[in-house]
C-alpha positions in Angstrom: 92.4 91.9 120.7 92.6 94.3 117.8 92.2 92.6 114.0 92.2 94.4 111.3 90.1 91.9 109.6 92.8 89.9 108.5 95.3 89.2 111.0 94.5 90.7 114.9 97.3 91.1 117.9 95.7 89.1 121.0 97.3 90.2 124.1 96.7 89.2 127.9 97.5 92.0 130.3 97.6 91.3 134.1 96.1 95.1 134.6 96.5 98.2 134.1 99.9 99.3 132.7 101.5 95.7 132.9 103.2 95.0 129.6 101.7 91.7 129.1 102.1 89.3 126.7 101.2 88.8 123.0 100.1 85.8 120.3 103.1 85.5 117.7 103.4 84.0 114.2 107.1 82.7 114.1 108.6 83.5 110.8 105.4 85.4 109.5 106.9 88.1 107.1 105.9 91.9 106.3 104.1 94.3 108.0 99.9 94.9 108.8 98.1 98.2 109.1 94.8 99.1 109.6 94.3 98.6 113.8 92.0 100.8 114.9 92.4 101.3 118.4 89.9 102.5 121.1 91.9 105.9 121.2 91.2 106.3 117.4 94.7 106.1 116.1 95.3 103.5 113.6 98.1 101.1 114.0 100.7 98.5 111.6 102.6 95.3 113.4 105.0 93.6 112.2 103.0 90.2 111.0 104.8 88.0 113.1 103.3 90.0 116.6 100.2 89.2 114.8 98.3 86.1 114.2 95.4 85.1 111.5 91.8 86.5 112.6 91.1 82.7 112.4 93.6 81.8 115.2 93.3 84.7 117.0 89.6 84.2 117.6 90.5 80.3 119.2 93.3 82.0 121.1 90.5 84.6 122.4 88.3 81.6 123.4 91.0 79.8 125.3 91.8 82.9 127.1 88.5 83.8 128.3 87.8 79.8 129.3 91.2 79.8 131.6 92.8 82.7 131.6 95.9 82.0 129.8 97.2 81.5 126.8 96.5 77.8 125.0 100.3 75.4 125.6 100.9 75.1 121.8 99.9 78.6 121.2 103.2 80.8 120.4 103.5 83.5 122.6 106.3 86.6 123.7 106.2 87.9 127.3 106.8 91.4 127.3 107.4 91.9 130.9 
C-alpha cells in the first residue's frame, strides 16, 4: 500500500517482479499525487487505480487475514 493520505493504491503481488493486482474505484475521476515511494520518487494515479485511505485500510486488513483481496472489493489483475 502507498496513500498519500487521502486516497492509497493497495496492491497484492505474488513476489518479486509479478505484476499483481490492484484495489480500483470504478468511475472515480481526476488524478492523485503525492506517493512517496520507498525509492524516494513521488508518484500521481489516476483516482480510479486508487481507493479512499478509509477503504484501503479494510482492504489491507482483509489481505493480511486471507491473503486475497475481499469478494465485493473491486479489483484489476495486471498479470
Amino acid at each position: 500500500m502507498v496513500c498519500n493520505g487521502e486516497r492509497a493504491m493497495v496492491m497484492l503481488l505474488d513476489g518479486p517482479g509479478d505484476p499483481g493486482g490492484h484495489a480500483v474505484d470504478p468511475g472515480a475521476d481526476g488524478w492523485s499525487d503525492g506517493y512517496l515511494l520507498a525509492s524516494g520518487r513521488h508518484d500521481e494515479y489516476p483516482d480510479e487505480d486508487t481507493v479512499p485511505l478509509d477503504r484501503a485500510l479494510r482492504l489491507v486488513r482483509h489481505l493480511l487475514d486471507t491473503g486475497a483481496p475481499p469478494p465485493d472489493a473491486p479489483w484489476s489483475v495486471d498479470r
